[in-house]
MARKOL-713188 format. One record per residue (C-alpha): x, z, y. Coordinates in steps of 0.2 Angstrom, whole numbers, always signed. Last residue first. Example, Ala and Ser with C-alpha at 12.3 -4.5 7.8 and 13.67 -1.06 7.14 Angstrom:
c1->+68&c3->+36&c2->-5 $
c1->+62&c3->+39&c2->-22 $
//
This chain:
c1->+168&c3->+16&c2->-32 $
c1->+161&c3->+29&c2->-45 $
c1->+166&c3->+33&c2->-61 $
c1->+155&c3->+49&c2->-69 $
c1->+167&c3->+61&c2->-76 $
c1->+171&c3->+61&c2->-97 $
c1->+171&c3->+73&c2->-110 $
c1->+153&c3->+71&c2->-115 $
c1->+140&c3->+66&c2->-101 $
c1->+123&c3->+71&c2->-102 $
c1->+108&c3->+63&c2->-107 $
c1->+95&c3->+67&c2->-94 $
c1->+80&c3->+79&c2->-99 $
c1->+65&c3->+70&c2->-89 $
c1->+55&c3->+76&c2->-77 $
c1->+36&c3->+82&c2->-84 $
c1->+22&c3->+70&c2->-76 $
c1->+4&c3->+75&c2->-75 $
c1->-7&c3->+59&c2->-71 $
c1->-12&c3->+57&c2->-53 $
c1->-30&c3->+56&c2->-47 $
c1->-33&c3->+43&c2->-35 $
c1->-33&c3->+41&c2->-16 $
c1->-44&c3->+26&c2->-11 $
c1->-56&c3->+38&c2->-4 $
c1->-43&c3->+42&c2->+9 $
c1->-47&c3->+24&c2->+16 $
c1->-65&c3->+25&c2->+18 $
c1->-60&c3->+39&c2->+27 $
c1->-51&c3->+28&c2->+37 $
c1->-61&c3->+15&c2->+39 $
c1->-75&c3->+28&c2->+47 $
c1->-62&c3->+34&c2->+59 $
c1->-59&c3->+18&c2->+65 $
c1->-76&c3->+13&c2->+67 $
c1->-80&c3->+27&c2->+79 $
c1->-65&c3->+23&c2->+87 $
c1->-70&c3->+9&c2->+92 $
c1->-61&c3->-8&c2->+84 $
c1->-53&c3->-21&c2->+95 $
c1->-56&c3->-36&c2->+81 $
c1->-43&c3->-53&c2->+83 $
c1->-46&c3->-51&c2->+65 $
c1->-26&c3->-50&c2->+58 $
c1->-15&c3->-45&c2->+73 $
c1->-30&c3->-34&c2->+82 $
c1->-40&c3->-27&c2->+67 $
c1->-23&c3->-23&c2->+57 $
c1->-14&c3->-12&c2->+72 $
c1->-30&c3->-3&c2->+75 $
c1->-29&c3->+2&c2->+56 $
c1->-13&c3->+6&c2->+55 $
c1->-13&c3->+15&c2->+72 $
c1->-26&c3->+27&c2->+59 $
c1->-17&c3->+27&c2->+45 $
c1->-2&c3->+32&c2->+58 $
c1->+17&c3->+30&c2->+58 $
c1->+18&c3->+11&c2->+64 $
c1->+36&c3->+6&c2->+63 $
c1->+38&c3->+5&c2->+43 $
c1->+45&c3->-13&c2->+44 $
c1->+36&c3->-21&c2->+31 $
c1->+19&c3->-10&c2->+35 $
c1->+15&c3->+7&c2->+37 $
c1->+23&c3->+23&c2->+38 $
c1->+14&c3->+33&c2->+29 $
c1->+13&c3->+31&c2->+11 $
c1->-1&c3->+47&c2->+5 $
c1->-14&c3->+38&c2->+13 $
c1->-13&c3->+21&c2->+8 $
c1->-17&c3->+31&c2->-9 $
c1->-23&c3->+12&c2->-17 $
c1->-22&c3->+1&c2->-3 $
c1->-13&c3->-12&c2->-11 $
c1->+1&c3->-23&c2->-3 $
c1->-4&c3->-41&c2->+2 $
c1->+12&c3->-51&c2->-1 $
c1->+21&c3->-56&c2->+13 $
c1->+21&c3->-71&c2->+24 $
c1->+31&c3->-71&c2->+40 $
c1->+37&c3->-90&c2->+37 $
c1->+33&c3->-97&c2->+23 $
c1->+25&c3->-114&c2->+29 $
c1->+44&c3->-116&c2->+34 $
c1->+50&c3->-116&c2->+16 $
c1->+65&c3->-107&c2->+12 $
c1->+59&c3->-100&c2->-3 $
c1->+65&c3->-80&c2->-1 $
c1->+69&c3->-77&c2->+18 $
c1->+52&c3->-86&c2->+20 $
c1->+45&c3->-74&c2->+12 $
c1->+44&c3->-64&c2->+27 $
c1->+55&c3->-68&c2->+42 $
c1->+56&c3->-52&c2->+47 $
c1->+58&c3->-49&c2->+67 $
c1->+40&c3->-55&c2->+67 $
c1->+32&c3->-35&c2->+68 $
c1->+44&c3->-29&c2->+82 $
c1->+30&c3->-15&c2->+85 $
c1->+27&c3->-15&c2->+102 $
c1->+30&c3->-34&c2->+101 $
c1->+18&c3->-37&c2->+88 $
c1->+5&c3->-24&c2->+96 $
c1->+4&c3->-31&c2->+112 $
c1->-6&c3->-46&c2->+107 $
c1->-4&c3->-61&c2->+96 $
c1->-13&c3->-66&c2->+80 $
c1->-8&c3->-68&c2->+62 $
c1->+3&c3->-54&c2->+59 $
c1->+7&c3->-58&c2->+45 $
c1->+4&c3->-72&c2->+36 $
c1->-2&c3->-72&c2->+19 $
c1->+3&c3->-69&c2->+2 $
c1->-4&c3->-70&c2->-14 $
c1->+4&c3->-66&c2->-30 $
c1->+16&c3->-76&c2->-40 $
c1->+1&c3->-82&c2->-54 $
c1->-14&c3->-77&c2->-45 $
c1->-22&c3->-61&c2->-42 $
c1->-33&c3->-60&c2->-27 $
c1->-22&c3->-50&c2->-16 $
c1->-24&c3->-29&c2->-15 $
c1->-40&c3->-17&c2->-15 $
c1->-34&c3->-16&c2->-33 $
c1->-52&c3->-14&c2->-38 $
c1->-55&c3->-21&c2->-27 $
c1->-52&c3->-35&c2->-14 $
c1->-37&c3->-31&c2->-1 $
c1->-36&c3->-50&c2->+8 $
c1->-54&c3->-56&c2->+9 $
c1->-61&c3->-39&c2->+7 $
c1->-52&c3->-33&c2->+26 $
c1->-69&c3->-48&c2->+33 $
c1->-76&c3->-35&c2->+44 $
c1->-89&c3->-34&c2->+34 $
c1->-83&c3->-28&c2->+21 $
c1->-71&c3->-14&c2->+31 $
c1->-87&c3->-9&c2->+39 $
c1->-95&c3->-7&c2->+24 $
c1->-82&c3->+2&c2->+15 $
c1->-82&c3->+14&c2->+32 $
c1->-101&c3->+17&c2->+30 $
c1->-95&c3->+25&c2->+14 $
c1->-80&c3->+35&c2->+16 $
c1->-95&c3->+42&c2->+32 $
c1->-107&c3->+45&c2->+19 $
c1->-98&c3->+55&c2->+10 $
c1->-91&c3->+45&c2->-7 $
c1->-93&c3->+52&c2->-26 $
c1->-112&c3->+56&c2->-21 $
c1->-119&c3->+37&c2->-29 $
c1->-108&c3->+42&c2->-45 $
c1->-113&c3->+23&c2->-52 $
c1->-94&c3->+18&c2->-59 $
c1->-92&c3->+11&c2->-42 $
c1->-94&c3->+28&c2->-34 $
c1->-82&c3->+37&c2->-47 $
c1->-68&c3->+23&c2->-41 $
c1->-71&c3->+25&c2->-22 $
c1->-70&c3->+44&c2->-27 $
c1->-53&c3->+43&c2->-35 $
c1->-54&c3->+39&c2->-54 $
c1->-39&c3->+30&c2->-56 $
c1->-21&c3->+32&c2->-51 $
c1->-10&c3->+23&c2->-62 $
c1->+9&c3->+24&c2->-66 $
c1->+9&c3->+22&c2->-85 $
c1->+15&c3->+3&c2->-81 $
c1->+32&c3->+12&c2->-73 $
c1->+40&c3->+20&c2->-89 $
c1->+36&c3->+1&c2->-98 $
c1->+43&c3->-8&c2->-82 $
c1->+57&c3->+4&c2->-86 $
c1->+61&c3->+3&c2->-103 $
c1->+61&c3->-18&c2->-101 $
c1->+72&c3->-17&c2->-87 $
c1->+86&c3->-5&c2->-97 $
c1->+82&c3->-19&c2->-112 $
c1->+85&c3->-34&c2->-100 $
c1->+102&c3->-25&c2->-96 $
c1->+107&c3->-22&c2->-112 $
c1->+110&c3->-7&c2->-122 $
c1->+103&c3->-12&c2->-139 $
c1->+120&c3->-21&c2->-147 $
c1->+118&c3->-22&c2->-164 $
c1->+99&c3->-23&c2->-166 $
c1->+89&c3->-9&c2->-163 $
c1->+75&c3->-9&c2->-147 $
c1->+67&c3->+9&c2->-145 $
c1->+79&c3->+20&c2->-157 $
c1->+94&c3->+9&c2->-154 $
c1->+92&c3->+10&c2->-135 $
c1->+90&c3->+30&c2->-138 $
c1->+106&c3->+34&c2->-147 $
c1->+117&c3->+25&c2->-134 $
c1->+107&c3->+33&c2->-121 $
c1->+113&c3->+50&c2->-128 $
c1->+132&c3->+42&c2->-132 $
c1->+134&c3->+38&c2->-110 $
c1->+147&c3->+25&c2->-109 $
c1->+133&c3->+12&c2->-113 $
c1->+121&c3->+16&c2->-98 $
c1->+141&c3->+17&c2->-87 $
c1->+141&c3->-1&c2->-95 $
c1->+124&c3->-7&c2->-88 $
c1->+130&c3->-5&c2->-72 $
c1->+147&c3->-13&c2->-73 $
c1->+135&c3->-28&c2->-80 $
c1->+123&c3->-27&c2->-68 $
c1->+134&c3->-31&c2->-55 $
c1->+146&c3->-23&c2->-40 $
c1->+132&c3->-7&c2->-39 $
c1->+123&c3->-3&c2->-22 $
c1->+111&c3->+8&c2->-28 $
c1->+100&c3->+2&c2->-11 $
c1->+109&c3->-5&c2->+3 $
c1->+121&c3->-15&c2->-9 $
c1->+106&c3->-19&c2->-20 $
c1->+115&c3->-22&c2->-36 $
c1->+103&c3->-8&c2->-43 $
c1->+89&c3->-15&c2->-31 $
c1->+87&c3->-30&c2->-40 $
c1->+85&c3->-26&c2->-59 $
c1->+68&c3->-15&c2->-60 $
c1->+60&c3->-29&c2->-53 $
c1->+63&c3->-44&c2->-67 $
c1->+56&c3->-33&c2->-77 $
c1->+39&c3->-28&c2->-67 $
c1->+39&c3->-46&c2->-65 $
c1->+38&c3->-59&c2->-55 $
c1->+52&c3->-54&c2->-44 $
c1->+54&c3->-65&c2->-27 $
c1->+37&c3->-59&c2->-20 $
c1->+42&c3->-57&c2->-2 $
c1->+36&c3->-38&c2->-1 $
c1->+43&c3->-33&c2->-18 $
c1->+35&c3->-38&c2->-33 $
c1->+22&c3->-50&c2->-42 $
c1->+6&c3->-52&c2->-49 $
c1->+5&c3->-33&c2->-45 $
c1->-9&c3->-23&c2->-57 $
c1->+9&c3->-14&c2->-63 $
c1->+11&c3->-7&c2->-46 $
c1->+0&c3->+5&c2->-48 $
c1->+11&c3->+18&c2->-43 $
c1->+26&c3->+10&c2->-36 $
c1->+25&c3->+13&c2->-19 $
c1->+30&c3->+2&c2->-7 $
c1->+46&c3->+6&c2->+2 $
c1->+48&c3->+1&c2->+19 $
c1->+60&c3->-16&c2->+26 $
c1->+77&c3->-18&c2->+34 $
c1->+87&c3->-9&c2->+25 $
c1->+98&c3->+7&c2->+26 $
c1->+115&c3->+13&c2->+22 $
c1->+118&c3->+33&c2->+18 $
c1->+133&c3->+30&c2->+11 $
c1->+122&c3->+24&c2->-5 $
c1->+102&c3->+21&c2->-3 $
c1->+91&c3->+26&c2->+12 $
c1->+74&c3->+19&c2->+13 $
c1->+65&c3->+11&c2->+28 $
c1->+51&c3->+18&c2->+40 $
c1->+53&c3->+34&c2->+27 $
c1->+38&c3->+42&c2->+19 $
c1->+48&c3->+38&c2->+1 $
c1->+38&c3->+29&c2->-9 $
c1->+27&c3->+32&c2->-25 $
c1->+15&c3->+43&c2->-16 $
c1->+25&c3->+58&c2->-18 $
c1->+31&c3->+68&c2->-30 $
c1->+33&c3->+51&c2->-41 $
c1->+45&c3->+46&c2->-24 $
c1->+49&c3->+29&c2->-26 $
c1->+63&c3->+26&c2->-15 $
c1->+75&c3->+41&c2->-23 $
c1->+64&c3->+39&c2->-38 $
c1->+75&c3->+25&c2->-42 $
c1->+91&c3->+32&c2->-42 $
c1->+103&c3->+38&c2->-29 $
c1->+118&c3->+50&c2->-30 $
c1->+129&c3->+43&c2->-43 $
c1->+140&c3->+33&c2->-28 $
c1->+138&c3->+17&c2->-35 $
c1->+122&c3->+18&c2->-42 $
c1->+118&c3->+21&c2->-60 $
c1->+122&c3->+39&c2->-60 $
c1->+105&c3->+44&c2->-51 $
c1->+95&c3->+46&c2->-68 $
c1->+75&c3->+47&c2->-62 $
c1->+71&c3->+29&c2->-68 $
c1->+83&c3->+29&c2->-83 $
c1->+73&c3->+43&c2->-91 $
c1->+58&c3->+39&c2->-86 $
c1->+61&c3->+22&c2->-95 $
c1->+69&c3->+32&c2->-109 $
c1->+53&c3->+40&c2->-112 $
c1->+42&c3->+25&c2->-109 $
c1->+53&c3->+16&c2->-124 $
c1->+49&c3->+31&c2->-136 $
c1->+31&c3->+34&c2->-134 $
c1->+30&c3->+13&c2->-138 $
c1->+23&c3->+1&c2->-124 $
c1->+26&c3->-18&c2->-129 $
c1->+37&c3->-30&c2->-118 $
c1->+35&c3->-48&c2->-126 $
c1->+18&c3->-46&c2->-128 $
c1->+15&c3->-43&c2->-108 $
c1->+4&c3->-27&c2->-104 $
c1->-9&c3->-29&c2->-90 $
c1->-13&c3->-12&c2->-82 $
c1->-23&c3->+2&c2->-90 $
c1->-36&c3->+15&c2->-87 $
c1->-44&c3->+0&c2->-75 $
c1->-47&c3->+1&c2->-58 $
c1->-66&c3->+3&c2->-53 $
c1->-76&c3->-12&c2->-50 $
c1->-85&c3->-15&c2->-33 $
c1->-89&c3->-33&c2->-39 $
c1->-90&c3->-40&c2->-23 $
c1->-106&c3->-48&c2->-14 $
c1->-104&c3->-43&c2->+2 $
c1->-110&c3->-25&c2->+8 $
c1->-125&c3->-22&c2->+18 $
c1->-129&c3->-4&c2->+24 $
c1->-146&c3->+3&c2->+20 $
c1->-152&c3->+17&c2->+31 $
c1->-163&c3->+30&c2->+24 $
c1->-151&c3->+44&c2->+24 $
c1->-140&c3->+34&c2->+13 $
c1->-143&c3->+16&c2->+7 $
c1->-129&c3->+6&c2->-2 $
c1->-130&c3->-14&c2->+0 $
c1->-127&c3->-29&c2->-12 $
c1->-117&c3->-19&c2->-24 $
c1->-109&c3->-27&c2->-38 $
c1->-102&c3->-18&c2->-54 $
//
């Protein structure tokens, strides 16, 4: 739907020419990667089982929180040995709208995704896929459910693990939060002050990177990145934010140097700490922080605390998620290096 300007106690408040859609029910589904009961089942399954890391004591939900908002509420996450990286978990809910993954982009895919940070040596730290996939082999319940979902004579393969849990992981939306109930026409979904925050957000120019309904980058093949931060000032070296080099770690290419994908905003609330690095603790910092480096803006508080209840109305309804029953072991201990 497009809005031109929303009025409320008699005064009208301009907003840009957007279409203030709602997210959709459901995320783009490629052909070759078909949603079936079964294959989400295993998906959850194989996201939630720990035994796939070196160590058998981290798995994906580890990072990616489903109790949470999809991360983890850590600066930066901790995989085996208690090792750490250098950037902050984004959550994965809704991460199926994503053009592409991870903060520099370099997976394409949901698929693609789900393989990195297995072999990750800060994450699940596994040698290679192949000695991860063949502990999924070793396990007979798993052996039973690959040739359910996929058949063949050899179902238990790495693309098919990846393929299970990009399918698991595209039933991860949060619709029908208040922004998402006012641009279906609910005029009272959004107070007044959520809504003279999405006006000041618009007009502020936030629209031109986090555009609805995602309230993330224009969708384009590989996703769209941009620089960040963008200006100087005392936040960038308060809060090392060009430590990173960004993309730039990914291509090589010097015009992609601190460029990262535009995360969503979708239930910014719920994934404190913010940004790459996870350094700035606050929605609210979050916000100064984004006005100075990106805008050049020094924002009143006023306007602050009006972004940020935009903000929380960003948060969506979650869809009720039972844990998985995980195939056990049979007559054999879990290896581990």
């Amino acid at each position: 739907m497009y809005r031109t300007a929303v009025v409320f106690m008699g005064t009208a408040l301009a907003l840009s020419v957007h279409a203030w859609d709602a997210l959709p029910a459901t995320p783009p589904i490629p052909a070759d990667n078909p949603m079936t009961p079964e294959k989400i089942e295993l998906g959850k399954q194989l996201f939630f089982d720990p035994r796939f890391s070196s160590t058998g004591t981290v798995s994906c939900n580890t990072c990616h929180n489903l109790m949470l908002g999809g991360d983890d509420n850590r600066p930066v996450s901790m995989g085996v040995h208690g090792l750490t990286g250098p950037r902050n978990a984004p959550t994965v809910w809704n991460s199926a709208f994503h053009a592409s993954q991870f903060w520099d982009g370099r997976a394409a895919s949901l698929e693609e995704q789900a393989k990195g940070p297995v072999v990750a040596a800060v994450e699940m730290g596994m040698a290679d896929l192949d000695k991860a996939i063949g502990r999924v082999r070793a396990i007979p319940g798993y052996r039973a459910a690959f040739a359910r979902v996929f058949g063949g004579e050899q179902p238990v393969t790495v693309d098919n693990a990846a393929k299970a849990v990009a399918a698991f992981e595209r039933t991860l939306i949060t619709a029908d939060s208040p922004y998402d109930r006012w641009a279906k026409g609910d005029a009272g979904a959004m107070t007044p002050q959520q809504i003279r925050g999405l006006s000041r957000f618009d007009q502020l120019g936030c629209t031109g990177c986090h555009q609805p309904p995602t309230f993330a980058g224009p969708h384009k093949p590989r996703g769209h990145f941009a620089v960040f931060p963008f200006h100087d000032g005392p936040y960038v070296e308060q809060f090392q934010l060009r430590q990173d080099k960004g993309r730039q770690a990914v291509t090589g290419r010097e015009a992609d140097h601190h460029k990262y994908k535009i995360p969503t905003l979708r239930n910014v609330a719920l994934t404190a700490p913010y940004f790459h690095n996870g350094r700035v603790e606050t929605l609210d910092q979050a916000v100064r922080v984004m006005a100075a480096v990106q805008l050049n803006e020094r924002l009143p508080d006023a306007d602050v605390a009006d972004i940020v209840a935009f903000l929380q109305a960003l948060s969506g309804e979650f869809p009720a998620l039972t844990l998985p029953r995980l195939p056990p072991m049979v007559g054999a201990a879990l290896p581990t290096e």
